[in-house]
C-alpha positions in Angstrom: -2.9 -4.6 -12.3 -4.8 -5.9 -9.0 -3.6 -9.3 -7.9 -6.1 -11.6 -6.3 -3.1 -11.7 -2.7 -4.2 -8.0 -2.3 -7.6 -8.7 -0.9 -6.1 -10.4 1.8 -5.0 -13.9 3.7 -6.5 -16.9 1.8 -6.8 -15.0 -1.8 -5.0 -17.0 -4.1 -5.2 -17.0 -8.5 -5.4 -15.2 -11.4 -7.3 -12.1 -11.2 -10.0 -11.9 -11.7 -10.3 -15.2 -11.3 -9.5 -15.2 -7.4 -10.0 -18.2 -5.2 -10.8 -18.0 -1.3 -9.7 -20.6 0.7 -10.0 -20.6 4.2 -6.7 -20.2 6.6 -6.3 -24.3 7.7 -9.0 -25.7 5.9 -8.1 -28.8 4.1 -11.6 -30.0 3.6 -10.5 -33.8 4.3 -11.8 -36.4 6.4 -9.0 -36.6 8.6 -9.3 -32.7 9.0 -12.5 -33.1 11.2 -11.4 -34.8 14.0 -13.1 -37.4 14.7 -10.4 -40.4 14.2 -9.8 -40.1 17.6 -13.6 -40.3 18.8 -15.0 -43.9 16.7 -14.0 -46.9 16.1 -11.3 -47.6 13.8 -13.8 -49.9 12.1 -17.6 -49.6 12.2 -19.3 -52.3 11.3 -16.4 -53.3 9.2 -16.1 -50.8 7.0 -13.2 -47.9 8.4 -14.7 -44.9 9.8 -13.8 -43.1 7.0 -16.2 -43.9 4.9 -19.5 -43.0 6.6 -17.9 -39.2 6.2 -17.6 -37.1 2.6 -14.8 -34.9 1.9 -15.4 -31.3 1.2 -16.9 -30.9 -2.2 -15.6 -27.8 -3.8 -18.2 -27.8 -6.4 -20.5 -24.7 -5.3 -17.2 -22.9 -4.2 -16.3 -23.2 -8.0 -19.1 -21.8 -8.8 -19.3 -19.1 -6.6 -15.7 -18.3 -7.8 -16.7 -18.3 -11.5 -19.6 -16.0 -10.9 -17.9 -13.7 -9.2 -14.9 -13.6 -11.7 -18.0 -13.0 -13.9 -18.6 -9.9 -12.5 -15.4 -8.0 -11.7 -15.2 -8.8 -15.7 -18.3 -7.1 -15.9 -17.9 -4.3 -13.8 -14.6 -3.6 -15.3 -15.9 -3.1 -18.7 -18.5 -1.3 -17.8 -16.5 1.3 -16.2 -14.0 1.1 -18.9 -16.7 2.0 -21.6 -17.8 5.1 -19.1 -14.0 6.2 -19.0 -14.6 6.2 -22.9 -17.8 7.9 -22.6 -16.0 10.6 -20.2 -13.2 10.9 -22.2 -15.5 11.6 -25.6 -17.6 13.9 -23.6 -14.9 16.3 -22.1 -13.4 16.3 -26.2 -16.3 17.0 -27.3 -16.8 20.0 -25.1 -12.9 20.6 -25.5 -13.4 21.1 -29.2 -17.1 23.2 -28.3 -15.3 25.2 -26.2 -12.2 25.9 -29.0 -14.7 26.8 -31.9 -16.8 28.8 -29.6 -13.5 30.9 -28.8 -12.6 30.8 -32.4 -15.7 33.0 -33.5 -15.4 34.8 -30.5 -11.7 36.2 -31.8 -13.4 36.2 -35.5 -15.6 38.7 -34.2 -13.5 40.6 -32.3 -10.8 40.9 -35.4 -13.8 42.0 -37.5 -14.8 44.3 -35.2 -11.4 46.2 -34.6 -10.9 45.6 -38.4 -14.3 47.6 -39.0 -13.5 50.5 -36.3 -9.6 51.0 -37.6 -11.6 51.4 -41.4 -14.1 53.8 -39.7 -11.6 56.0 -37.8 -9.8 56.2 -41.0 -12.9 57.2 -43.3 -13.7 60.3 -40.3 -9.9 61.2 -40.6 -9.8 61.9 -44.7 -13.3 63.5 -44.0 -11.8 65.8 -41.2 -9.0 66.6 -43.3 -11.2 67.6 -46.6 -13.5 69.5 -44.3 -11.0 71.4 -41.5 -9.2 74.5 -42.9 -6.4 73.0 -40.8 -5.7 70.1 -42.8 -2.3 70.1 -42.5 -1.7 71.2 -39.1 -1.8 67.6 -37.8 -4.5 67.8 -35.9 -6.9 65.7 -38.3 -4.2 62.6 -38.3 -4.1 62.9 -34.3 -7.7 62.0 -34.0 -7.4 59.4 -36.5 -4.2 58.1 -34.6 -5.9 58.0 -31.5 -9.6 57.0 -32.8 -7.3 54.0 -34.2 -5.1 53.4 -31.1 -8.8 53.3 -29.2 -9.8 50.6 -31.3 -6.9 48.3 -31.2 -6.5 48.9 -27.3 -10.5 47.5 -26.6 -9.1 44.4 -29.3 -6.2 43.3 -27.4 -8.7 43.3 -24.7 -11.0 41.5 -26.0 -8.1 39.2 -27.1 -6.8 38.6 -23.6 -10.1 38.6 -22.2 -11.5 36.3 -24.2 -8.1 33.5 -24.1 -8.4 34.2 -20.2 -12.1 32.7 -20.2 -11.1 29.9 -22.8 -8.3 28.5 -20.8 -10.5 28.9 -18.0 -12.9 26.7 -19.7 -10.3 24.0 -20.6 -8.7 24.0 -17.1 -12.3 23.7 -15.9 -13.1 20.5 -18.4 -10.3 18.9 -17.0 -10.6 19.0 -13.8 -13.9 18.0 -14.3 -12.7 14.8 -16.5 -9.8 14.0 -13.8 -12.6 14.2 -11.0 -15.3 11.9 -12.7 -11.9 8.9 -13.6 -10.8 9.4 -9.7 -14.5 8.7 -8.4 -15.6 6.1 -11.0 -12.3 3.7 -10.3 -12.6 4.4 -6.9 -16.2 3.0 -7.2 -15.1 0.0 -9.1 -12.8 -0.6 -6.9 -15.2 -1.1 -4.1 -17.5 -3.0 -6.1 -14.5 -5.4 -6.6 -13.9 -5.5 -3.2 -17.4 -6.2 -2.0 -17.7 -8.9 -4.7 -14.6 -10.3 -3.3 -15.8 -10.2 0.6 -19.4 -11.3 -0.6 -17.2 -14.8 -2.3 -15.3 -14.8 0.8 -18.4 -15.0 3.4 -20.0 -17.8 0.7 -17.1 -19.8 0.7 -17.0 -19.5 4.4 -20.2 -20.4 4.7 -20.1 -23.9 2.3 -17.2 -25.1 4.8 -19.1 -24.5 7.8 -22.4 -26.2 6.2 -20.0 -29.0 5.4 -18.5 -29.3 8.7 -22.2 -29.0 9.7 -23.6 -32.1 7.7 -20.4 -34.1 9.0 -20.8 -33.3 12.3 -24.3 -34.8 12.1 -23.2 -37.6 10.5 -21.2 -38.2 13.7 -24.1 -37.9 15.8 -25.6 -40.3 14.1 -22.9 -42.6 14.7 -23.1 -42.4 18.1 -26.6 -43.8 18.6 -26.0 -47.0 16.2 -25.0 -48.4 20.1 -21.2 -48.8 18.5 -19.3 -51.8 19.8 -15.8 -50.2 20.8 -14.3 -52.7 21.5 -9.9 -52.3 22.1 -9.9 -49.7 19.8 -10.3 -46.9 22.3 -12.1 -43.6 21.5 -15.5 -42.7 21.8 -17.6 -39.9 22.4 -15.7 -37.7 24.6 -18.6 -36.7 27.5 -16.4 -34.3 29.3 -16.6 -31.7 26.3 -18.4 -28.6 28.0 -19.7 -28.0 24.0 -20.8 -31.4 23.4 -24.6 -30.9 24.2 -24.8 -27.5 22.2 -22.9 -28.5 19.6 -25.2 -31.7 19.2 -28.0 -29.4 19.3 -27.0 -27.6 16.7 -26.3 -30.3 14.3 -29.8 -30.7 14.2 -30.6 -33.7 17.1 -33.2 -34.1 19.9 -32.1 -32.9 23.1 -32.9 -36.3 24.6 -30.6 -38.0 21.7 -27.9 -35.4 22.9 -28.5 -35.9 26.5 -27.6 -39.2 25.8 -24.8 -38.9 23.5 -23.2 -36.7 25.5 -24.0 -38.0 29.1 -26.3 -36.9 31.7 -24.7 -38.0 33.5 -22.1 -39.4 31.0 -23.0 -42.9 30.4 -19.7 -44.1 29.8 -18.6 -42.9 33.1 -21.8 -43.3 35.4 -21.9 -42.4 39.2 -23.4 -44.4 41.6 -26.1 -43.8 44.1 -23.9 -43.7 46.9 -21.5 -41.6 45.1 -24.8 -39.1 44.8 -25.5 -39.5 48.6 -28.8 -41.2 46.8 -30.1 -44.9 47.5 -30.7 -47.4 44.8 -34.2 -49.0 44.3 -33.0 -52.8 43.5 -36.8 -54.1 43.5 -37.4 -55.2 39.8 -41.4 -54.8 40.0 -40.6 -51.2 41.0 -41.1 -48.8 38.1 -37.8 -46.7 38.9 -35.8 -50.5 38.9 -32.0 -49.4 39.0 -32.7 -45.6 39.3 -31.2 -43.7 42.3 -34.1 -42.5 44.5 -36.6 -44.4 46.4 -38.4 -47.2 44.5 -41.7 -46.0 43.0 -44.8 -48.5 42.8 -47.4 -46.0 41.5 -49.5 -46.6 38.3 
């Protein structure tokens, strides 16, 4: 019997009720990463609780429907190995009473030509003047030994084609079980990998939704105070993976520095002057100061 461990790392249960669960995932809060990159305390409330653990509900689902149908596929291929197994009887058994008349005939026919070499023997030896020189009962001998020579023939000939048949049936039944499991089996597999690439893809949309949560985090201006942390601006995937969580690319210029806002460079560190005039409309900007409408 299959075990759910066959189709790989992760597969864990009773067939064939398997469960997938991906290689490190714990699906906790802790598990994302982000203890390290907010506030201990937000607001006062820990940081904990603006995230949701992984909720394993549609996975459960997923993993029932699919134990649904490797049940289902498995009895329908068991009811076609009964089907195949009636069929090739039932043309096992054709095959036998076929064969069965055919030797009925033959033994009636040898049975009929033995009587009707006999009947021209008595009539030769009533009519030959040399009835009993032996020469009547030689032709009746060998009219008789003609006859049973072309029924052993038929006999042999006849049992050759039969088993023929048979061996033929067989191979035919042993053919059709090999194919059909290893069709079930693929469908078992594919409904496993199908689960597999679900399940993957609930963890990633949860990771998803968290990761946005984090975002939005980030632009509630978060007092940091001594606790250390925040957003950590010299990740080379912060911008794209801000993108993809679903935020402006303003929002992530700023959330991820542009330049990084937690560690700014100066003008002079540009090779740039300051405009320090406050009526200018570039007030504080690096560049010269701009007084246009």
């Amino acid at each position: 019997m299959p075990q759910c461990s066959d189709y790989g790392e992760g597969w864990a249960g009773e067939y064939p009720n398997c469960t997938y669960q991906t290689p490190g995932f714990t699906g906790s809060v802790e598990s994302l990463g982000y203890g390290g990159l907010l506030p201990t305390d937000i607001e006062g409330r820990p940081y904990e609780d603006y995230f949701d653990p992984y909720d394993p509900t549609q996975q459960q689902m997923a993993e029932t429907v699919a134990g649904t149908k490797v049940g289902a596929a498995e009895s329908a291929w068991s009811l076609q190995q009964e089907q195949l197994g009636e069929a090739a009887a039932l043309k096992t058994g054709q095959l036998g009473k076929t064969w069965g008349l055919q030797r009925g005939q033959l033994g009636w026919g040898a049975g009929m030509g033995v009587s009707g070499a006999r009947r021209a023997g008595i009539g030769a030896k009533r009519k030959s003047e040399f009835a009993f020189s032996g020469t009547a009962e030689e032709m009746q001998r060998t009219a008789e030994a003609d006859v049973m020579t072309k029924y052993r023939g038929g006999i042999r000939a006849g049992e050759t084609a039969y088993q023929q048949a048979l061996r033929t049936t067989e191979t035919g039944l042993q053919q059709a079980l090999r194919t059909g499991q290893l069709g079930l089996e693929q469908e078992i597999t594919d409904i496993f990998q199908q689960l597999g690439q679900d399940v993957l893809g609930f963890q990633q949309d949860w990771q998803g939704g968290q990761q946005q949560t984090y975002f939005n985090l980030l632009g509630l201006g978060l007092d940091w105070g001594d606790a250390g942390g925040g957003p950590v601006y010299d990740d080379p995937n912060c911008f794209q993976n801000c993108i993809n969580g679903g935020a402006s690319e303003d929002y992530c210029e700023v959330s991820c520095g542009n330049p990084a806002p937690s560690d700014p460079q100066t003008c002079a560190e540009q090779g740039l002057v300051e405009c320090t005039d406050p009526n200018a409309n570039n007030y504080g900007l690096c560049g010269p100061c701009d007084y246009g409408e």
